[in-house]
Phi, psi and omega in degrees: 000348215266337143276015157286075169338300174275033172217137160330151144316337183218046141073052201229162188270124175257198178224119186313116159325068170244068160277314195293329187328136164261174176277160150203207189248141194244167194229173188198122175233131148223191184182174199185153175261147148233153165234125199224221200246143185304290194318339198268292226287310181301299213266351163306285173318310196269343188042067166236056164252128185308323180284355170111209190275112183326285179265011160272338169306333201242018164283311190312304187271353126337310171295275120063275197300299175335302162320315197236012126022252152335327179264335176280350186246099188278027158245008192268174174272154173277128200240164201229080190297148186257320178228142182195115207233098196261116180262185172199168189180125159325108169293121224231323198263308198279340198037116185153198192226136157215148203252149183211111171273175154214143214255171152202150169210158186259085208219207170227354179239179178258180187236044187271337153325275178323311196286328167282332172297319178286340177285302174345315200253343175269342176267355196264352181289333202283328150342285191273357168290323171286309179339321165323311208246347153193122193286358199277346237275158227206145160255148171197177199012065170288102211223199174223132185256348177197158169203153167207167174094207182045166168323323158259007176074183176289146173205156195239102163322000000 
């Protein structure tokens, strides 16, 4: 068990030692799709959803979701995050919207966590500002597309 970083010498779940860690500054990118109905799609763009403006609502909880992390994931650390920068960009073959954060910090651990959290939570708000009006619409490839800084250095999907 003892290479599983979040488990114990007698198999119990911990939360990882990075005291000795030095900081540095870590970087986080992720994204993720919803695919929905064109007319959903439509009433997004004209911002004729009764509950209000879409993405700015899930931009907000995106940050939100970044934030807060740490109380939904029970091994992560609580991170004192520097940036957290959220897009959207249209799907065009797929009809939908996909979302992509990028999380940064000055730290002893990465934020990649955070970064999948915050796409996860800007697609399930959009999810539910919608739902009304189409019940079809699916989340998919919710993935981390970049990271930098640490120990293990950088990597690119």
């Amino acid at each position: 068990m003892s290479s599983l970083t979040h488990f114990n010498d007698n198999g119990h779940a911990r939360m990882v030692d990075i005291s000795a860690k030095d900081p540095s500054t870590r970087v986080a990118v992720a994204s993720g799709e919803i695919h929905m109905e064109e007319a959903t799609l439509e009433r997004i763009r004209q911002g004729q959803l009764k509950k209000g403006d879409v993405l700015a609502v899930a931009d907000i909880a995106a940050i939100m979701g970044a934030k807060k992390t740490p109380d939904l994931i029970p091994m992560c650390h609580p991170l004192m995050l520097s940036g957290i920068d959220v897009s959207f960009s249209e799907l065009i073959e797929d009809c939908g919207l996909k979302v992509s954060v990028l999380v940064k910090c000055k730290g002893k651990t990465g934020v990649e966590m955070e970064a999948l959290t915050a796409v996860s939570t800007a697609l399930l708000t959009i999810y539910d500002m919608c739902k009304a009006v189409d019940k079809s619409m699916s989340l998919h490839n919710i993935v981390v597309d970049e990271k930098k800084g640490g120990k293990s250095g950088d990597w690119v999907r």
